[in-house]
Structure formats: C-alpha cells, structure tokens
N, C-alpha and C positions, 0 to 999 in steps of 0.2 A: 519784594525783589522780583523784577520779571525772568520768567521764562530762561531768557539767552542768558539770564547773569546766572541763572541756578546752574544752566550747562554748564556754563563756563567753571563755577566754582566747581562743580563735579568734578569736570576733567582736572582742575588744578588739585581739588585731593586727593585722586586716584594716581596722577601721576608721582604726587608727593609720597602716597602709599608704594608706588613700583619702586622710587628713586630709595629710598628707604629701607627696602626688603632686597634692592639689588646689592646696597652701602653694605648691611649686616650679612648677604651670604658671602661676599667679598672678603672680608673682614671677619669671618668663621672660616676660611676655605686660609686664607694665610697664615690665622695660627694654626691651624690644622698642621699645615706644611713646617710651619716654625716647633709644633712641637716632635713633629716627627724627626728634623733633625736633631734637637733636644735630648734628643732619649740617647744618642752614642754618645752625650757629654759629660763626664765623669767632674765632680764637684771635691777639695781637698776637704779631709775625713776633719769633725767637729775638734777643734785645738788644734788642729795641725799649723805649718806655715801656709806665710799667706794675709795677703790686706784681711779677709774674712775672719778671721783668728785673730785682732788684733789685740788683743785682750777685753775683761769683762768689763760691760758699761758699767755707769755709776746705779742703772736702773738692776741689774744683775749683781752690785755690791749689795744695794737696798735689801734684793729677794734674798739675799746671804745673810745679811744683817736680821732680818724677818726672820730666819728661819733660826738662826741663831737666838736671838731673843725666844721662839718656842722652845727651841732645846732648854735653853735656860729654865723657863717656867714648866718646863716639863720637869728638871733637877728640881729646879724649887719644889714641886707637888712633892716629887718622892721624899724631899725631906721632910714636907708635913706628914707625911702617914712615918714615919719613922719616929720623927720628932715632937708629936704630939700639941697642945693645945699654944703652949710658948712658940714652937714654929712656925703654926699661924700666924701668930701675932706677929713673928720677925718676918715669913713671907706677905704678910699684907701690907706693913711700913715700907717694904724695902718696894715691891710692887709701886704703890701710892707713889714715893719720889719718884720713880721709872717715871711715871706715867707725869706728874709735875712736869721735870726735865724735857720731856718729849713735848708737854704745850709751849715751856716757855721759847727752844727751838723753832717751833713751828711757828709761834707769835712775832717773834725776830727776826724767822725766814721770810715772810710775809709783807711786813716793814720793810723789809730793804730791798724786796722783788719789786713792791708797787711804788717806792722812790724812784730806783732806777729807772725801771718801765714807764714811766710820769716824762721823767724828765730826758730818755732817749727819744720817747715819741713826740715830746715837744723838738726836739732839735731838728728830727727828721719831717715832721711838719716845716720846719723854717726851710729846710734847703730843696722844700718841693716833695718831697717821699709821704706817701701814705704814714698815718704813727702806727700803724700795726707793726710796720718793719722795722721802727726803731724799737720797739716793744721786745720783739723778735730775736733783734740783735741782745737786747740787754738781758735777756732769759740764758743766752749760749756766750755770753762775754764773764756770766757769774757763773757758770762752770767749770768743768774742766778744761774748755777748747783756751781760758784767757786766765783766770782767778785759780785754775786748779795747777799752771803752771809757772803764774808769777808769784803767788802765797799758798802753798797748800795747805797751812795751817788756817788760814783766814777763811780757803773756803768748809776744811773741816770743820771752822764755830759757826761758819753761817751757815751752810748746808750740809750737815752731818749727813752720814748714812741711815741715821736714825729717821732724820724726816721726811726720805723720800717717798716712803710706802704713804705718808699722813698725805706731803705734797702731789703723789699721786690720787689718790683719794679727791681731794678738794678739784683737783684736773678734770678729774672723771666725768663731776658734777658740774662742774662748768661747761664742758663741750656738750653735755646732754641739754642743759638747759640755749646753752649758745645755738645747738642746730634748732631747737625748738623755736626757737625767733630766726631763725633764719626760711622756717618751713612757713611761719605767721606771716614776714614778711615777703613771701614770695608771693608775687599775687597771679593767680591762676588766669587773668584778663592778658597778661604776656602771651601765654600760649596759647590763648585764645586767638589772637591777634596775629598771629605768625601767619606771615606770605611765603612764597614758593622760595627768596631768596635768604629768609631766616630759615625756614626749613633746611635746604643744601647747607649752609652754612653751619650749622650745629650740629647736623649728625656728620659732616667735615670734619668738625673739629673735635668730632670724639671719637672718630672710629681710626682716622690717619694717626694721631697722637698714640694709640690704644696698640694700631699694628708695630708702626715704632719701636715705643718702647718694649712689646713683646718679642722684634727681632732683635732689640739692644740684647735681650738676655744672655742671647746664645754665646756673645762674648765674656760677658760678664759673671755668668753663672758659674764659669769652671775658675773664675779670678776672685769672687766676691760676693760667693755663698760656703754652703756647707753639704757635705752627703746627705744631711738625712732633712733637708729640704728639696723636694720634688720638683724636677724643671717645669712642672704644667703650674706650680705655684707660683713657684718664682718667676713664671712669662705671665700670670694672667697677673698677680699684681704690679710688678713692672710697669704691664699697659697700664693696667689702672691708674698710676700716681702717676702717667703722665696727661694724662686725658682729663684731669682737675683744672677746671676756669672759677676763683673763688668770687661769687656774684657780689655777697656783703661788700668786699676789697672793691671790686671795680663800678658795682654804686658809687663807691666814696668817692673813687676819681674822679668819676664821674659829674658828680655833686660838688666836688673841691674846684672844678675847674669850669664849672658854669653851663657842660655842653648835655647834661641829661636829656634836655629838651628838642636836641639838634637830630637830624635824621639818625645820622649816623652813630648817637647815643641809642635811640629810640631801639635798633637793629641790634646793638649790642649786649641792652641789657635783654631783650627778647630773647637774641640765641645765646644767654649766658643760663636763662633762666630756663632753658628747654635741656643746657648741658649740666645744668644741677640735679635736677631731678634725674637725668640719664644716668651720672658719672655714681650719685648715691645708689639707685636700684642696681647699677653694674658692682660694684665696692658688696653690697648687701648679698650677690650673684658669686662674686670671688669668693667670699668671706664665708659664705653657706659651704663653700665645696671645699676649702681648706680644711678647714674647722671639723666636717664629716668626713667620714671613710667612701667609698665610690659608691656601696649601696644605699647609705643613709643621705647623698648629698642630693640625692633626687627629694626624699622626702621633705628634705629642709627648705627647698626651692618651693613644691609645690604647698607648703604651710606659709611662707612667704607670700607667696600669690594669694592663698586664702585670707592670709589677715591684710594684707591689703587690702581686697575686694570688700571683706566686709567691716571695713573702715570707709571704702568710699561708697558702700551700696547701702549699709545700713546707719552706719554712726554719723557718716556724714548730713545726713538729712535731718536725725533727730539733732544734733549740734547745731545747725542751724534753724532748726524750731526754737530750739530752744534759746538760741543768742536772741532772737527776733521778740522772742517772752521779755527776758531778761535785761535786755541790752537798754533801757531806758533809766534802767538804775546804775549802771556800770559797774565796775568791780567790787564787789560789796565784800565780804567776807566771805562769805558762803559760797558763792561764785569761784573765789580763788582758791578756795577748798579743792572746789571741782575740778578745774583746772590743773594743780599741783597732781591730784592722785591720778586723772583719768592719764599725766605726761608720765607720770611714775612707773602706772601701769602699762602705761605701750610700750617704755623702755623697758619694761621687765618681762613684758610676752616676745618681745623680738630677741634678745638675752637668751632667752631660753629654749628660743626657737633654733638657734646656731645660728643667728647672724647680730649685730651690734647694739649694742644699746640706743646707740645715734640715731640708727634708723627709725629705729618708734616713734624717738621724739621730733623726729624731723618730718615724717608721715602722718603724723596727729599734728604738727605744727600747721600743714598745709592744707588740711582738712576746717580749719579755722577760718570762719567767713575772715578776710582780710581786710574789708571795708568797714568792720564793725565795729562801734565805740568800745565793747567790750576789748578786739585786739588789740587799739590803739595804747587802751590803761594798760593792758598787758606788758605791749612793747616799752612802755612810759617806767614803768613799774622793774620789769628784770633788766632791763637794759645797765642800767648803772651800778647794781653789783653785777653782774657777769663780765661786762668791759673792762669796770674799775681793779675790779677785786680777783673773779675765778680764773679769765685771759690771762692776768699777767701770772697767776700761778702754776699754768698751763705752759705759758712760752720759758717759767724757768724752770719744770720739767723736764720739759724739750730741751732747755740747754745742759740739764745735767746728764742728759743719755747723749748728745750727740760732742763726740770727742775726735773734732778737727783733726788733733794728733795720728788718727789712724792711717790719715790721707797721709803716708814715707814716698819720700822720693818722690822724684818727676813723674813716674807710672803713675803713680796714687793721684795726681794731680791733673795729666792728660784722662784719665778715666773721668774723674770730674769734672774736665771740660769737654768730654766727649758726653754727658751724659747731660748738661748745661745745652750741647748747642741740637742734641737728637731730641729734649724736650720742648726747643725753642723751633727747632724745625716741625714740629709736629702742627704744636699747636698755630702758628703764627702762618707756616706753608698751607696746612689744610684749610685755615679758617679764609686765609687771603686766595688762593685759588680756586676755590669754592663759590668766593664771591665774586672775584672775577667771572666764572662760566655764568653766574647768576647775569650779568649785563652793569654791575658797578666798574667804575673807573679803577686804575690801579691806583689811585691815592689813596679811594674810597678802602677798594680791597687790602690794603695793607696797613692801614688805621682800624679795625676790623681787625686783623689778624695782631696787631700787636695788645689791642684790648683783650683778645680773649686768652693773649698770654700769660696773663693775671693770677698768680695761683696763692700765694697771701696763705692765710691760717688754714684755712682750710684743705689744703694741701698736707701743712702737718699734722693735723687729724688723722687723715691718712695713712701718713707715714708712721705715725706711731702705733695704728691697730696691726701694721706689718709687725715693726718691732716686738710689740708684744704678742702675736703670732707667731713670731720665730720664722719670718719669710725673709724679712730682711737681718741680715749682718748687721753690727755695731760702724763698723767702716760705711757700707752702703748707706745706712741711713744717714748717715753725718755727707755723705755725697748729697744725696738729696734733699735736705734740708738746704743746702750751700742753692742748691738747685733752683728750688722752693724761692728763696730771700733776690737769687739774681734776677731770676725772669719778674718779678712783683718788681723790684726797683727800677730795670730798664725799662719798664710801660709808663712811668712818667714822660722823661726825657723826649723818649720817643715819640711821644704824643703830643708833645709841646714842639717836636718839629713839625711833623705829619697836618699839624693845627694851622697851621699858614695858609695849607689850601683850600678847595672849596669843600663841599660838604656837613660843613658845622651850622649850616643858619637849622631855624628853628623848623621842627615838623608839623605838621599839621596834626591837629588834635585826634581825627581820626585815625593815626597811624599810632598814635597809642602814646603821643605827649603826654596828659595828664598821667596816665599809667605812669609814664616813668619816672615824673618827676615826683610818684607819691612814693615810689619805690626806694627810689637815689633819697626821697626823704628821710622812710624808715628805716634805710642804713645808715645814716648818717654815724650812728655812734659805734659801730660797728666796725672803723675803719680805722 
C-alpha cells in the first residue's frame, strides 16, 4: 500500500472513530434526557387495571403449576416420614406415572409443534415469506392467541401447563445452541471490510432505532407496565428490541432471492453483521444492569468486558492453533466433546456472571475460525436439530406466553400500531438517511433501510429474556412479537418492488462478494 493510500485510510478510520464517538454521546445525552423526564411517570401498581395487568401468561400458569407440583412433593415427602416404608412405595409409583404423563405430553407436544411449523413454513415459503414466519405464526396460532380460544380443551391436551416448564427447558437449549451458529456463522471478514458508508450506516441503524424506542416508553410505561419495573429498565430495553436487524433472517432473503452477491446485498449483510454483534453486547449492557442493583451493575459490566477480552486475547489464538492441528481430521468425536463443553461453559460463566446465557454462546461462537472445515461440520452437524426440532419448540413457547387477547379495544391496537410504525421508523428512517448522507441514491438508501428492517427470530430471543425479566408485560410483549412478525414479512414485498431498479448487479469480489455469498450460504437453513 503506498504512502497516500495509508493517509487516506488513516483519515477514513479516524473519522469513522469521531463519526462514532459523536453517534454514541448523542444518543447517551437523549436518554439521559428521556430518563429524566421518566422519573415524574408513575406506572399502575402490579394487578391493578390496565392493558399491563391483563391477566397471567400461559408462562406464569406454567411457574404456578411448577410451584404447585413442589408443594405437592413437598405433601408427598411429609407423608413419607409420617407413613413409613409403604408410603415410599406409594410416593415413588405415584411420582414415576407423574413423571410418564409429563413425557408422554411433551412427546405429543413436540409432534404436533414440528407438523405444524413444517407445514406453515412451507406455505409461507410459497407465497414469498421467509419460513421462519410461518414457523412463528404456527407457535402463536397453537396457543392461546387462536387454539386457546377456539378449543380450550384441545389446547389443554396438547399443551397442558404441565409442559411448559419441560417446553421451556428444551427453548432454552435451543437459542443457546442457535446463537452459537449464528456467532460460527458470522464471519469476522464483514467487519473487516466495512467502508465509511457501512460504518454510518450501522451505528444509524442502531443508535436512531435505540433512542426511539426509549422515547416510545415515556408514553407507554404509565399504559403498559407495572410499579415495581423501573423507567431506566423499561427505556433501555424498549430501545433495545427495537434496534434488532436479525442477520441469519435477512441472509435467507437474501440468498432466496439471488441478490447476496449484488452491491447492495454485499452493504447489507456487512452493516447487519456490525448490528449483530453491537445489538448483542448492547442486550448483554441492559441485561447486566437490570439483573444487578446500581452498585453491583458496575461490576457485572466490567467481568463482562474481562471475559470477553480473554476470549479474544487468550482463547482465541489457542482455538485457532488448535483448529489449524486438528482441522485435517474434521469433527472426530473428541473434537465435538471439545466443542459441546468449552459452548456449555461460556454459556454458564456469562449466566453467572449476570448477563445471558446466549451471550457465551454467541461470543465463543465467533471466536470460531469461520473458514474452517472443522466449522463448516459444525454448522453441517447442529444445524438440523436446532431448525428442525429446538426452533419450532421455541416459536411454540413464544406462542404460549404471547396472548393477542390482551391487545382490548381500539387503544390496545393503535398502541400496536404506534409501536409497529416507531420500530419501522427507526430502523428503516436511520439506516436509509444514513445512507443517503453516505452519497447512495435514494432507491439505493431505501432498499437498505428496508433490509435492515428485518428482525425474524432473533428479535423474539429478545423479547423473551424481557418477559422473563419481568421488564416487559404480558400485553406488551404480545405487541411486540406482532411487531417482530410485521416488519420481517413486509421486507419481502418491499424488496421485490425497490428490485426493479438499479443497484442489484453483481459486486465486485473485492467489496466482499465471496464473503457474502459464503455467508447467505451458511444461513441458508436458518431462515
């Protein structure tokens, strides 16, 4: 490289580094402001009226049912030390069917999760839609929002209370393993790659969406939370769910519709894959300071940062000596040994660190040379139970907490489409005006903003570490999941107009073609 081109690059990272540091004091100085107003807004008290209050999820039956079942074995115990050696025997039979009855539930549940989801995501494949969203649909159609109202008996055999704690279980272990492949497949040559117009562009589309949805709160919070959730929680996750661009999701699009290869493919999985890794470390950022008290959310940040560091300072150099050993025999047993505990173990130090399990495995996912025949068996290997089998038990999770019904009346419904078109202004305004200032065209800039619209499963990931935080309402998260499935389906359509003009021929290899098209590859099944 000569001389004039090193300067050049200089000034092009330092100004990315100002452009950057200006984006994020902006964007701390707004919610600053947003929480300040915050604090005079009073939230109706826990069961009061109110969309918030709208009664308890199916996930909050489950946790009653759970807790019921202890009480139960807890009666049961007392009556063995009462009842001596024979009440053993009757508590251990009576035990044993419990525990039968609850497989053969969960066996059934199972069945008829991965039929439907089979056969929603082939239909929504025919009519153009990603199949994750028919997937989606058919998770929240076997609930309560469709089946819990047209049969309630049909959905009490098929998804009792009983199974929800197993089918949350099985959920758990799928999104840990799903970001794991989503970390493998992310290939750090994207971000490598980024020019000054993927740069604007991506911290665009994460900091406008972020402020956004942390001024949506201020209306929201006194409508569609509770007292003893804190406005600093409920604005900084807010922003958070809406600042999600699901990358796996708009690979597929990508990939499904031929244009991975085209510039304007090329730009968008690049600033999809700089807003993945941002929206995760921001989520890991909320999630640390919810979870802790104000003096302890320091320290959980700064162990955060540590095990980071020495995943990328230390583990990542010996991982890749060691793929570069190894990698000629490919996934051997022993190998997959390694692999299984060292993903086990990162999701169980970030757990216990006060931030998510996801995050482990999505930070040791990415830590994974990506080009290595060992990844590739990897992605080869979990890909088809996690898609086939953990996803769809995941999306009918997700349909059994999120319950349509809460959205009453017109209000309950303008709230959902006020929170529909503030996610869709976020993402779609910041990422297209971004690229406009960048010197793209407006077709360019707005095929671009409608991409990084894209928010797909990964989005409910999300939403559900709120729910189960207790940040979001039963009401609210059924808004956003609606939220979720609208802005992922109109990125087709839209893009199949926006596709007429210019912008789609193919990019030149050095702008990072082959990158993407290995990329758009390795989600294929993901979508």
């Amino acid at each position: 490289m000569t001389p004039v081109a090193m300067r050049q690059l200089n000034r092009s990272s330092l100004l990315s580094a100002a452009v950057y540091l200006a984006t994020v004091a902006a964007a701390v100085l707004c919610f600053l402001w947003i929480r300040h107003q915050g604090a005079a807004l009073v939230a109706p008290a826990p069961g009061g009226p109110g969309l918030a209050a709208g009664g308890p999820s199916v996930a909050g039956g489950a946790s009653a049912a759970g807790g019921a079942s202890a009480a139960a074995g807890a009666a049961r115990g007392a009556g063995v030390a009462a009842g001596g050696p024979a009440a053993v025997g009757g508590s251990s039979a009576a035990a044993s069917r419990g525990a039968g009855d609850a497989l053969q539930h969960v066996l059934l549940a199972l069945a008829v999760i991965l039929v439907a989801a089979r056969l929603a995501g082939l239909v929504f494949r025919r009519l153009g839609q990603p199949r994750v969203v028919g997937e989606v649909l058919a998770g929240i159609l076997l609930g309560p929002s469709l089946l819990g109202r047209i049969s309630p008996p049909a959905l009490a055999f098929l998804l009792p209370p009983s199974v929800a704690p197993y089918l949350g279980i099985i959920s758990q272990v799928g999104i840990i393993l799903f970001m794991f492949l989503v970390g493998v497949e992310l290939d750090p040559g994207l971000m490598r790659n980024r020019t000054q117009a993927t740069v604007a562009i991506s911290h665009a589309s994460i900091t406008v969406p972020f402020v956004l949805g942390a001024l949506l709160a201020l209306p929201l919070y006194p409508r569609l939370s509770t007292r003893d959730v804190p406005f600093t929680a409920f604005a900084l996750f807010l922003g958070v769910s809406m600042s999600i661009t699901a990358f796996p999701v708009l690979a597929r699009i990508l990939k499904d519709r031929g244009i991975q290869r085209t510039r304007l493919g090329v730009i968008a999985l690049t600033c999809a894959a700089v807003d993945d890794v941002t929206a995760w470390c921001l989520l890991a950022l909320v999630v640390s300071v919810i979870r802790s008290r104000s003096g302890s959310a320091v320290v959980t940040v700064l162990l955060t940062a540590a095990y980071i560091g020495l995943l990328l300072v230390v583990v990542r150099p010996l991982l890749a000596r060691l793929v570069r050993r190894v990698d000629h025999r490919g996934m051997t047993q022993g190998v997959t040994t390694i692999a299984f505990v060292a993903l086990l173990l990162s999701a169980l130090i970030t757990e216990a660190i006060g931030i998510h399990a996801i995050f482990g495995a999505f930070v040791l996912g990415v830590i994974v040379p990506h080009e290595s025949r060992i990844a590739r068996q990897l992605r080869a290997q979990l890909e088809g139970v996690v898609v086939v089998l953990l996803l769809p038990a995941f999306f009918a999770f997700t349909g059994l907490r999120t319950q349509v019904g809460l959205l009453r009346g017109v209000s309950g419904w303008l709230l959902c489409g006020l929170i529909v078109l503030v996610a869709s202004l976020g993402k779609f305004g910041g990422s297209a005006v971004a690229a406009r200032a960048t010197g793209l065209s407006w077709h360019d800039a707005a095929s671009l903003g409608v991409l990084m619209n894209t928010r797909g499963l990964v989005e409910l990931i999300v939403l559900n570490i709120g729910l189960d935080l207790h940040v979001l309402s039963p009401a609210l998260f059924a808004m956003l999941v609606l939220m979720a499935i609208a802005t992922t389906m109109a990125t087709t359509p839209l893009l199949a107009l926006l596709q007429r003009g210019p912008g789609w021929e193919p990019a030149a290899e050095p702008a990072g073609a082959g990158t993407a098209a290995a990329v758009s590859q390795a989600g294929a099944g993901i979508g």
